[in-house]
N, C-alpha and C positions, 0 to 999 in steps of 0.2 A: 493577599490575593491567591486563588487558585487556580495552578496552571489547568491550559486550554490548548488542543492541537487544533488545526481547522481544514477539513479539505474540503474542495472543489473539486465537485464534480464537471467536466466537459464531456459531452458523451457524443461528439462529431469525429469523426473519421472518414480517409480519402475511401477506403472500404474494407469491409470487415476481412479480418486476418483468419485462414481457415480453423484455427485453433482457439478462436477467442470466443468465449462467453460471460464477457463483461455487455453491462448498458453504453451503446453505442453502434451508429449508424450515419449512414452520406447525407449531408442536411446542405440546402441551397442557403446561398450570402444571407439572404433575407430570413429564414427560420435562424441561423444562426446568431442574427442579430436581435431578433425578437426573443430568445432563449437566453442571453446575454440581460436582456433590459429587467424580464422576470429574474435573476439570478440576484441583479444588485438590488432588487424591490427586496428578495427575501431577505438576503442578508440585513439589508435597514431593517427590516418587522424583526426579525428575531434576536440581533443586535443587544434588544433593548434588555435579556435577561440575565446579558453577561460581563455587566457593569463591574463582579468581582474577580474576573478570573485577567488575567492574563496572558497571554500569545507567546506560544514558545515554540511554533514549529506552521505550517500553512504547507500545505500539497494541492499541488494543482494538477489533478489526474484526468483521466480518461479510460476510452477513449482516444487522440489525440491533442491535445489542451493547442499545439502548435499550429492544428489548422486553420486556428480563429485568427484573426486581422490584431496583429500586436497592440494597436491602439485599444482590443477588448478587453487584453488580459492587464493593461497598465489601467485601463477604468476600475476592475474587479478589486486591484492590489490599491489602487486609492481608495476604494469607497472601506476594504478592509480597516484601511488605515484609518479612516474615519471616525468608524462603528466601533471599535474593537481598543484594546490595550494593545499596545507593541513596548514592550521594554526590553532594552537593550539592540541586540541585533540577533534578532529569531534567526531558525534556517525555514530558507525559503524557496520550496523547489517545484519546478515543472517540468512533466514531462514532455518530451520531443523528439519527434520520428525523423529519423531522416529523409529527406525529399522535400518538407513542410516547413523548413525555415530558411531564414534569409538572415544574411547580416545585417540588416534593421529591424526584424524581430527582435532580433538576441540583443543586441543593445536596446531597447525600447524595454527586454526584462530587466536589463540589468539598472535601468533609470530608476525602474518600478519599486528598485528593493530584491529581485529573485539573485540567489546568490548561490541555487545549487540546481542542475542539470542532471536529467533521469533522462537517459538517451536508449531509446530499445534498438541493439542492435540485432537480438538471437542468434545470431552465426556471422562468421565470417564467406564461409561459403555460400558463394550465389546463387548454386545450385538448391541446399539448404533452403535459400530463403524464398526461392520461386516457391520451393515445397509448401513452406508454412504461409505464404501468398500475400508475403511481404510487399511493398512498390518502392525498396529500395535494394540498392546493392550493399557489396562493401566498400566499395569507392567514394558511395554517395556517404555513407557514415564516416571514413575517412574526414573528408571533407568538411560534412557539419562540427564533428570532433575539433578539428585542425583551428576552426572559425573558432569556436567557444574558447581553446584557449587563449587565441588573438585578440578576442576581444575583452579578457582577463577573465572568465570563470574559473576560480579556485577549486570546485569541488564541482567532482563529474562523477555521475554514477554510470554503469553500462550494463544492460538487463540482457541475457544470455539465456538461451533455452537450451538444453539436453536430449537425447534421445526421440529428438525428431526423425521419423520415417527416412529411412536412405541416410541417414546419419552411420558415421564409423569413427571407432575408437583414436584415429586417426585425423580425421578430419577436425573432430571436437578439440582433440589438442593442439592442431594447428591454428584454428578460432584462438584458443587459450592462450598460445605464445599470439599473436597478432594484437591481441587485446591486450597481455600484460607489457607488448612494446612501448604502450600509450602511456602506460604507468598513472589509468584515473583513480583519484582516491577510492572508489567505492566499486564494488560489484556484486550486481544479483543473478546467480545462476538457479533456475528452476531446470526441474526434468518435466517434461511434454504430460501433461495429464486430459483424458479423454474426454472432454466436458458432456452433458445431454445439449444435444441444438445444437453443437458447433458443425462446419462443415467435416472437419474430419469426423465423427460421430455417425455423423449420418453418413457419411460413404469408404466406415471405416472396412467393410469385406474388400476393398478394393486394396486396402493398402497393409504393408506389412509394420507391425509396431513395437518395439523392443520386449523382450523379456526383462521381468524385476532384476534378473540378475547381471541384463544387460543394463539396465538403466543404473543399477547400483557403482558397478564397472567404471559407467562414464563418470558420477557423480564424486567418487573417489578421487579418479585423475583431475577434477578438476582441483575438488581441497589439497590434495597434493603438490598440485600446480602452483596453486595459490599462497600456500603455507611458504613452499619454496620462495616466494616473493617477497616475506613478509606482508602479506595480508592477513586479517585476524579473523577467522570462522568465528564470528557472535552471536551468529541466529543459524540456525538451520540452511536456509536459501542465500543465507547474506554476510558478504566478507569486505573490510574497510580496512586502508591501512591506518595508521595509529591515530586516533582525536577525529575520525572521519565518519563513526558509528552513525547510522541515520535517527536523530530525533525524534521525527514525527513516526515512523516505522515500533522506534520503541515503546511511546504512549500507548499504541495497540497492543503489544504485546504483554505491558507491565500494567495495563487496565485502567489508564489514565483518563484523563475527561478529554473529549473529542467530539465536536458538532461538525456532521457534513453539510453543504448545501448543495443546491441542483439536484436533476432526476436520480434518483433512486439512493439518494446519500445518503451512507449510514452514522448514525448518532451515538456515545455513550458520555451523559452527563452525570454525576450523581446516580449512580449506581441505576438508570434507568437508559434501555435503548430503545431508537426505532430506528425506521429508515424513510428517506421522504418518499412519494406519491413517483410512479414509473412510466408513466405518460405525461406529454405535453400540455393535454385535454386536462387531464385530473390534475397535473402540477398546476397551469394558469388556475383553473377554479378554485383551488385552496386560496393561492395567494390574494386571489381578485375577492374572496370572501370576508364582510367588516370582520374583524375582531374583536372582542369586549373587553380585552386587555389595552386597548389602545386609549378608553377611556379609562382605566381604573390602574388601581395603583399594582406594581409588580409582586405576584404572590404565589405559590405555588400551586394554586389553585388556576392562575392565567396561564403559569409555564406550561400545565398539564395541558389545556386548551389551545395554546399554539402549535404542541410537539402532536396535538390530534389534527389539527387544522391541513397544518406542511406536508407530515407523517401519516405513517399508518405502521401496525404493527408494533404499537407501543406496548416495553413487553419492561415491568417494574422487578427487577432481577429479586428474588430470596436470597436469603445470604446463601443456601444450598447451590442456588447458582452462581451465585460469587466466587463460591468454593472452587466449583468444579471450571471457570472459566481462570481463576487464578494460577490451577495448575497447569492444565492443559496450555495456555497461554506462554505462563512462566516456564513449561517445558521445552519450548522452544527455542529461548535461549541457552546457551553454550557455558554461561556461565548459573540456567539454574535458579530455583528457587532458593530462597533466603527464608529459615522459619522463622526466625525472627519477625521478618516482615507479615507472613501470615500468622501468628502471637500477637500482632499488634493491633491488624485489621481485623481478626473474628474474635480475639478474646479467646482461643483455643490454643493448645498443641497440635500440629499438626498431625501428630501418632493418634491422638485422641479422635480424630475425625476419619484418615486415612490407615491406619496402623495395617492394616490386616493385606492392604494393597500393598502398602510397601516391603513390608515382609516377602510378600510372595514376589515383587520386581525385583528385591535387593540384589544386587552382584551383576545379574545378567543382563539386564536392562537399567538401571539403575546403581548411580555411583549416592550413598546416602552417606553423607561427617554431622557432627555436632550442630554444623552450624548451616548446609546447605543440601540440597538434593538437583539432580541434574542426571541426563541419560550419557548410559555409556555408547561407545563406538557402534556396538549393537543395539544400542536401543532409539540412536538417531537411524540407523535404516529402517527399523520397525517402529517410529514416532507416531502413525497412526494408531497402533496397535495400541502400545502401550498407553497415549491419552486418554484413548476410551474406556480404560480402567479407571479412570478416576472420575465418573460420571454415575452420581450418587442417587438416579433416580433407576 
């Protein structure tokens, strides 16, 4: 069998965070329920073509996944259970805001099978968090934190922002001592990136926003911070302490087979992506539309016709795009591309495809051995830069 990650999407929230430009918005009991009922229908319809693969990882994102009525997300995680291969004991995580759960939540996950916690706290400072217009504090995240171990979750991750407006060097590493007191397995720290549409975007003259060299600054202290702790910097944004690496995070990265469902989820199966339909309106009429797979037998020719159905923007990767998403991808972890592994997948040497790129990264941005390629200390602050060198169109 072929492993399989799988996310859910939930795209409800108590209200949008000025900084966020994810799918996600304030939805009444009743649309949340009705958005629920269409989720498990999808999943049964498209179920049916993944008879070979496996389940080795399930994220339940957002959005907030926690605003929904616990008894939604234990229906979502049976019907998975259902539909799908579970062998062994996957990881299986949802996110959740503080303010939004309850200690019958969290046990009603932990029934379900959810065995791992994505807690967004972005700062410690309250101040901070009024900023990025958050509707918690840190008492409240405290709090939820305190609950989850009580109730025995093992593995907690804690998502951190950087270089938020009114942020100081200072403040960020009191956040960072705060949080490593917790001692949770995992942490995601990003630096504040200025989305189009978000509210700080749109009323970004008003406000003041780090320099690169301030952001670079904070994001040092924090690997520094972290390192100090025994944490392991393995992705760019992301540090776990030892056997606590995120799973399903890695499938992304390492190019692995990966179906979303719900609005706007993105797919990569067999070397082919899309993402599903971004409204309610267009989501309901795919699902509610017959399909001719349903009478005929399982064929590549039906999988095409469902992934157009659900989806849109079905986009049948070139190996030229394989290439260029294997590296980029693969760059982003810490420990680097394996040529071996791409010798196996394209039938090339890597030199033979990218030689003339890599010559010219070597040393500055780029640590290149026998057997592996990976950026240096400078080439993870310039990781934008440098990816885009390796985009063969």
């Amino acid at each position: 069998m072929k492993n399989l990650s799988v996310y859910i999407h939930i795209p409800f929230c108590i209200k949008k965070c000025k900084y966020c430009d994810f799918l996600s918005y304030p939805a009444s009991e009743e649309e949340q329920e009705a958005y629920v009922t269409m989720l498990l229908m999808e999943i049964e319809k498209q179920s049916l073509f993944y008879n070979d693969y496996q389940v080795i990882s399930v994220f339940i994102g957002g959005g907030t996944p926690s605003v929904l009525d616990g008894k939604a997300i234990e229906a979502i995680m049976r019907k998975l259970k259902e539909k799908f291969n579970f062998v062994g004991n996957p990881e299986i995580t949802i996110e959740v805001n503080p303010g939004t759960v309850t200690e019958d939540k969290l046990a009603l996950y932990l029934q379900a099978g959810i065995n791992r916690l994505s807690i967004g706290l972005q700062s410690a400072d309250d101040n901070e968090l009024r900023i990025l217009g958050r509707i918690h504090d840190y008492n409240t995240f405290l709090c939820t934190y305190e609950l989850a171990r009580k109730l025995g979750f093992r593995n907690i991750n804690v998502d951190l922002i950087s270089a938020i407006p009114g942020q100081t060097y200072l403040s960020h590493r009191e956040t960072l001592n705060k949080v490593l007191s917790l001692k949770p397995e995992h942490i995601s720290a990003y630096s504040l990136i200025l989305e189009e549409g978000t509210w700080f975007y749109e009323h970004s003259a008003e406000l003041t926003f780090h320099t690169e060299e301030e952001e670079i600054r904070l994001y040092k202290l924090t690997e520094k911070m972290l390192s100090e702790c025994d944490y392991n910097r393995y992705e760019i944004s992301n540090y776990a302490q030892k056997g606590f690496e995120c799973i399903h995070n890695k499938t992304y990265w390492l190019r692995g087979n990966y179906v979303g469902f719900g609005l706007g989820a993105a797919s990569l199966v067999d070397e082919v992506r899309w993402n599903n339909k971004r409204t309610v309106k267009e989501y309901e009429k795919a699902l509610c539309k017959k399909s001719e797979h349903n009478e005929q037998p399982i064929s590549p020719d039906s999988l095409s016709q469902a992934r157009t159905q659900i989806g849109e923007n079905v986009q049948y990767l070139t190996i030229e795009e394989q290439m260029e998403e294997f590296m980029f991808l693969g760059l982003r972890l810490m420990e680097g591309i394996e040529k071996k592994a791409f010798k196996i997948k394209f039938g090339l040497d890597i030199e033979d495809v990218y030689g003339k790129t890599l010559g010219r990264l070597q040393n500055e941005t780029l640590i290149i051995s026998d057997e592996q390629i990976r950026l240096t200390p400078l080439g993870i602050d310039v990781s934008n830069y440098v990816m885009s060198k390796f985009l063969l169109s």
